[in-house]
C-alpha positions in Angstrom: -56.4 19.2 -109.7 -59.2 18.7 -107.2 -57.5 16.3 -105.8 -54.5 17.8 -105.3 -56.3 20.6 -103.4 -58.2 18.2 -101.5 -54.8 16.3 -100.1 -53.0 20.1 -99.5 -56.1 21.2 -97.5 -56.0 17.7 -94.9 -52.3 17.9 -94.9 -52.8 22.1 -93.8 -55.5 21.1 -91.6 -53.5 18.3 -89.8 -50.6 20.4 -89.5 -52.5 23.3 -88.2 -53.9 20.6 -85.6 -50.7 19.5 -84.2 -48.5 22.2 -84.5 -50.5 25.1 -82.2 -48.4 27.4 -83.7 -50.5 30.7 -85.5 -48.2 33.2 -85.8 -48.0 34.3 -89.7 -44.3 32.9 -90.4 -45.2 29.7 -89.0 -48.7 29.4 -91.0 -46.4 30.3 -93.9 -43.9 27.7 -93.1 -46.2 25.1 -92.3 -48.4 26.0 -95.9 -45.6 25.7 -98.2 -44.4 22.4 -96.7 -47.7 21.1 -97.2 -47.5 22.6 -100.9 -44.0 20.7 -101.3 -45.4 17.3 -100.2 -47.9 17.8 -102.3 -45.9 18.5 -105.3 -43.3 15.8 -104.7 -46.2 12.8 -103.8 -46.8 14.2 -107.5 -44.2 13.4 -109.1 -43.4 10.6 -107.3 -46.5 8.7 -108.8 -47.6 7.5 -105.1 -50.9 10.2 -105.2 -53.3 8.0 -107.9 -56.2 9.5 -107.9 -58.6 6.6 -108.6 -56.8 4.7 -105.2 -58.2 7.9 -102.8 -61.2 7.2 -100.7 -62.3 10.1 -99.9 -66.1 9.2 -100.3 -65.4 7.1 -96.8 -65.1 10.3 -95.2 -68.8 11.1 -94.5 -70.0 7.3 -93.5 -66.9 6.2 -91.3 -68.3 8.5 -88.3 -71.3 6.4 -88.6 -69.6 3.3 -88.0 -67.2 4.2 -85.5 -69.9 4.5 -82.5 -71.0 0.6 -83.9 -67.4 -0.5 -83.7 -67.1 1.5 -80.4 -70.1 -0.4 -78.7 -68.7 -3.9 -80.2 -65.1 -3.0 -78.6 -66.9 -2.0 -75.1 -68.8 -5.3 -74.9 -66.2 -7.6 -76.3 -64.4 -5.9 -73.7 -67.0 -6.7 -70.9 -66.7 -10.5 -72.2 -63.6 -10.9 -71.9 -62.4 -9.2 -68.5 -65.9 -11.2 -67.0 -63.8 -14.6 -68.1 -60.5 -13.5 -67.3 -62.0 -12.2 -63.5 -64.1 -15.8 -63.8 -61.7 -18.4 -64.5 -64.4 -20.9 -64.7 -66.4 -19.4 -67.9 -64.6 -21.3 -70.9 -61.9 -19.9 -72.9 -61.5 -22.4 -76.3 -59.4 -20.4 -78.9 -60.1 -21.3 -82.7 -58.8 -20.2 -86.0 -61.4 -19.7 -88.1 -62.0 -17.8 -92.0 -64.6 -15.3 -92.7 -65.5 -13.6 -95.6 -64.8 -10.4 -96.5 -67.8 -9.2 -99.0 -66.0 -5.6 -99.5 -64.7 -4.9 -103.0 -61.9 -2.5 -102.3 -58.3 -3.7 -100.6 -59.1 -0.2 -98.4 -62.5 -2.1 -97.4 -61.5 -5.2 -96.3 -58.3 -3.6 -94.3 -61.1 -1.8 -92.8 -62.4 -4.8 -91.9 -59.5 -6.6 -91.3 -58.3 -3.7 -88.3 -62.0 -4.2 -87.1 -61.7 -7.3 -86.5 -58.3 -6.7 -84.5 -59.5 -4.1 -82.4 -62.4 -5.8 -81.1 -60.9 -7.9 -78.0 -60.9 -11.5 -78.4 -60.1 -11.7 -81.9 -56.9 -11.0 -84.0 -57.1 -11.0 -87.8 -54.1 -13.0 -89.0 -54.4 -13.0 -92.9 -56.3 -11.7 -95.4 -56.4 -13.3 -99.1 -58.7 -11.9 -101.7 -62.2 -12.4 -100.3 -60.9 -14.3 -97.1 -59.7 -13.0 -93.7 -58.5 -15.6 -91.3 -59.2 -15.0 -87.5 -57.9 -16.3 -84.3 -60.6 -16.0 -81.8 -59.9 -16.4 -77.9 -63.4 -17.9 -76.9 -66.3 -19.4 -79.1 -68.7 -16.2 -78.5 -66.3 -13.9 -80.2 -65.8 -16.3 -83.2 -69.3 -16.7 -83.3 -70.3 -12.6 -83.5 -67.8 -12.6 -85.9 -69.6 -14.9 -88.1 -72.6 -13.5 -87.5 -71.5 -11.1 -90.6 -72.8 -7.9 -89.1 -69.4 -6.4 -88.9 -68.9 -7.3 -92.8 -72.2 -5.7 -93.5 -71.2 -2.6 -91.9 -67.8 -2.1 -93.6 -69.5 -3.0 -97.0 -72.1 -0.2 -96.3 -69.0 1.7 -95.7 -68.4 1.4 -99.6 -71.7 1.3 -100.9 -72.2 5.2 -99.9 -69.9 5.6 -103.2 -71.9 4.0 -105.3 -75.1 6.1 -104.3 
């Protein structure tokens, strides 16, 4: 039941977000729509409780400045090669591992990786994610693990 009111609340809150409409018909409409995708993701078996993350709600704004600065400076890298044609550019495929022991964590990581310039994840199997990395410093920041510590920390909060 608490979770149902926990999805109805977001679903109001994003609604109320995007629509900018307050007038008491419209906050009427806009609840019971809410109300009827919550009943219907009911039924429909797609709202499993036990597959909510909810507990990565508090921590992820602690990791989004991190992944912020890592985007900003992978950014920096790569416009200084592309502006310097002379600093080397050697793309490599290369597998890291993903310690995180939900599928929610290592797509978490997974995006991570892909939003940080220079690197693209291409596949993720089980505890493996491989990477195509545009130059040898991003592979190798990769590899560092930091990024993997982070998102695991991400799911260790839970556990707490």
């Amino acid at each position: 039941m608490l979770n149902n009111l926990i999805l109805g609340v977001a679903l109001y809150a994003i609604w109320l977000l995007w629509s900018g409409h307050y007038s008491l018909l419209l906050l009427s409409l806009g609840a019971i729509s809410c109300l009827t995708v919550v009943v219907l993701v009911r039924r429909m078996g797609v709202f499993e409780p036990e597959r909510q993350h909810v507990h990565l709600l508090l921590p992820l704004p602690l990791y989004w400045p991190w992944l912020l600065w890592a985007i900003f400076v992978a950014n920096l890298d790569i416009a200084w090669r592309v502006l310097h044609p002379k600093l080397p550019i050697a793309p490599c495929v290369f597998k890291v591992k993903a310690s995180q022991k939900s599928e929610l964590g290592r797509v978490i990581y997974a995006n991570s990786i892909t939003l940080t310039p220079g690197t693209v994840s291409m596949d993720v199997e089980s505890d493996t994610i491989t990477v195509h990395a545009l130059t040898e410093k991003s592979a190798s920041s990769l590899q560092t693990g930091e990024m993997d510590r982070r998102v695991t920390a991400l799911e260790l909060e839970r556990e707490s």
